[in-house]
Structures are given as C-alpha cells and as structure tokens.
C-alpha positions as CSV (number, residue, x, y, z in Angstrom):
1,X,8.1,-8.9,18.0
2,X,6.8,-6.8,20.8
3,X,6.6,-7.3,24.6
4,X,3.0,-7.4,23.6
5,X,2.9,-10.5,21.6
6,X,-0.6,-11.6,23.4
7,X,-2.6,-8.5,23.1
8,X,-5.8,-8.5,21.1
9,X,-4.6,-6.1,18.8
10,X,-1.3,-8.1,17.6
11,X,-4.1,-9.4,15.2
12,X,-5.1,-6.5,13.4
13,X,-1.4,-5.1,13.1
14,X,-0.6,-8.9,11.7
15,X,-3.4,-8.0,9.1
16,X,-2.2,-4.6,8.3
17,X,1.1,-5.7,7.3
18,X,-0.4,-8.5,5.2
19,X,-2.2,-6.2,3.1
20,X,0.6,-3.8,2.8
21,X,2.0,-6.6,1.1
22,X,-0.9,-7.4,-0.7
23,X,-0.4,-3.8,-1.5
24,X,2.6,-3.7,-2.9
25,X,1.8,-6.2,-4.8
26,X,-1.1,-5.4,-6.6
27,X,0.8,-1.5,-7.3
28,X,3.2,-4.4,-9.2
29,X,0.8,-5.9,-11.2
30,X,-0.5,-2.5,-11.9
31,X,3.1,-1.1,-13.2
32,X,3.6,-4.5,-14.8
33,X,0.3,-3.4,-16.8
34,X,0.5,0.1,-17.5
35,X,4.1,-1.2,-19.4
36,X,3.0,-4.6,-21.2
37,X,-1.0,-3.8,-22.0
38,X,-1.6,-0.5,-21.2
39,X,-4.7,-1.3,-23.6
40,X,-6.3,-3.3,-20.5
41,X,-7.4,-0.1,-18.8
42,X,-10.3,1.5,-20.1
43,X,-8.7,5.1,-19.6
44,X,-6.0,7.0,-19.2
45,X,-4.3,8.5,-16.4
46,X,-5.5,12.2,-15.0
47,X,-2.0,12.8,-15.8
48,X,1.7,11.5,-17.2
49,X,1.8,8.3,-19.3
50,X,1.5,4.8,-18.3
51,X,5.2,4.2,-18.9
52,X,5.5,6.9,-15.9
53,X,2.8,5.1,-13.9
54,X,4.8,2.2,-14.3
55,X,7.5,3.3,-12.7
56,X,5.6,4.8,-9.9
57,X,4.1,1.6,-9.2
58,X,7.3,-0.5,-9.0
59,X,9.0,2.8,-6.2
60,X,6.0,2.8,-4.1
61,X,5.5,-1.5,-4.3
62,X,9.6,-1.6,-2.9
63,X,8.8,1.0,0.0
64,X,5.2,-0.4,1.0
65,X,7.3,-3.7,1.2
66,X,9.9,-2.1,3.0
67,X,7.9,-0.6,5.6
68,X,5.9,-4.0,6.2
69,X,9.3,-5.3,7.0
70,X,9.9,-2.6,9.3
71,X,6.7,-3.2,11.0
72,X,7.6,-6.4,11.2
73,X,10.8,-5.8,12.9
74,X,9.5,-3.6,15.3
75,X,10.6,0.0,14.0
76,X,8.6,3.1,14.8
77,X,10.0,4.2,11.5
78,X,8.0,1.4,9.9
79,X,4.3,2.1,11.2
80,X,4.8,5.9,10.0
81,X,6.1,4.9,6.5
82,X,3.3,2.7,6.4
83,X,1.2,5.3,7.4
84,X,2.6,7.9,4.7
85,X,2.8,5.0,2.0
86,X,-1.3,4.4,2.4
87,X,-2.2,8.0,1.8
88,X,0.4,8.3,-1.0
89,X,-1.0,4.8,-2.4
90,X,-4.7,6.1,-1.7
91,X,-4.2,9.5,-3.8
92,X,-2.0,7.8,-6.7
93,X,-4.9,5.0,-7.1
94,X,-7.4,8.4,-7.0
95,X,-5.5,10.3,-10.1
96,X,-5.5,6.7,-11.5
97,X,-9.2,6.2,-11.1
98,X,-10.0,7.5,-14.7
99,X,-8.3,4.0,-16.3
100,X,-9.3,1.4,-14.1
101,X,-12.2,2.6,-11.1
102,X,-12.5,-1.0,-10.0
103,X,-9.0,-1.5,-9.6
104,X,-8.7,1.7,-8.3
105,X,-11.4,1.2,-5.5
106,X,-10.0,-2.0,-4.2
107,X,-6.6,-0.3,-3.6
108,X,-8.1,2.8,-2.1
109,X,-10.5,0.5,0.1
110,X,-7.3,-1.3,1.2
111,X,-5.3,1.8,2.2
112,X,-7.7,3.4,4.3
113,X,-7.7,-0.2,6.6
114,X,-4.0,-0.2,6.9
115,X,-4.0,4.0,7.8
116,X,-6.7,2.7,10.5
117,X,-4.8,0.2,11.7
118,X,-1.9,1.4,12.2
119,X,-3.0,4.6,13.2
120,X,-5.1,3.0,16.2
121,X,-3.0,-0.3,17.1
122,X,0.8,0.6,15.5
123,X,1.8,1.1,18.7
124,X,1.5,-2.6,19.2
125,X,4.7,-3.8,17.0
126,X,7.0,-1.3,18.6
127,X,10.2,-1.2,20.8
C-alpha cells in the first residue's frame, strides 16, 4: 500500500480493483460460455466465432487480474493497464452486444467506473 493509506479516496481505488476482478471474472464465465453453450446467447458475435471469443475472454480475464494485482501492489504500470484493459473490455463487450445486450451492458457499465476511478484517484495506490 501507499503512504496514503488514510485518504478518502483509498476507498474508491479499493472498489476499482474489486470490480476489475469482478471483471475478469465475468469475461470468464463469458468465454466459459461462448465454448460450452454458445446456444445461451441470443446472437452472434459482430464478428469471429464464439470459439474465438472464448479465447479472447480467457487473455483479457488473466491481464485484468494481473493489473488488479499490480494496483494492488502499488505499480504505476498497474493503474494504466487497468486503464487500457477497461476500454479494451468496454469495446469487446460493444462488438459482443449483438449476443447478449444485457450481459453486454453490465460489463460496459462496469468498465467505464473502473476508467473513472482510476483515471481520477489511481494516483492513490502508487509509489
């Protein structure tokens, strides 16, 4: 942790790294998907198959846990990858909107907190 450990926006950075987690996560259960049901979504993909979304889902779930660790651990490194991951995140749920817009949504929603918050209050978890 930071110098910082008592500033009021410790909280918000806490929360941002949860829910690039959370993040990651859910891009699992959406690769775990697109290879075992791809049935469940009501669409298809504005491009490439599920078996590549799949794959996309498990890269981008390892790095937005990666950069939550990094966070963590106080690297600059981390709050840009996060950063980058969100938007990349955000735009892969977009192309992905056509199968499942809920789904879709939620992830999108979720990106655009952690680009805020870590755009405004990063700085926070830093050396």
């Amino acid at each position: 942790m930071s110098q910082h450990d008592n500033s009021p926006q410790l909280g918000t950075v806490w929360f941002a790294v949860v829910v690039l987690v959370l993040a990651g996560l859910l891009n699992l259960v959406i690769a775990l998907v697109a290879l075992v049901r791809s049935a469940y979504f009501s669409g298809t993909p504005a491009f490439g198959s599920f078996g590549a979304w799949a794959i996309w889902g498990f890269v981008l779930a390892a790095l937005l846990f990666l950069a939550a660790a990094l966070i963590t651990e106080g690297a600059r490194s981390g709050r840009w990858l996060g950063i980058v991951l969100a938007v990349l995140n955000a735009v892969g749920q977009m192309l992905f909107w056509s199968a499942n817009p809920g789904w879709a949504l939620l992830v999108v929603l979720l990106d655009v907190i952690v680009i805020w918050v870590l755009a405004v209050h990063g700085e926070t978890f830093t050396h």
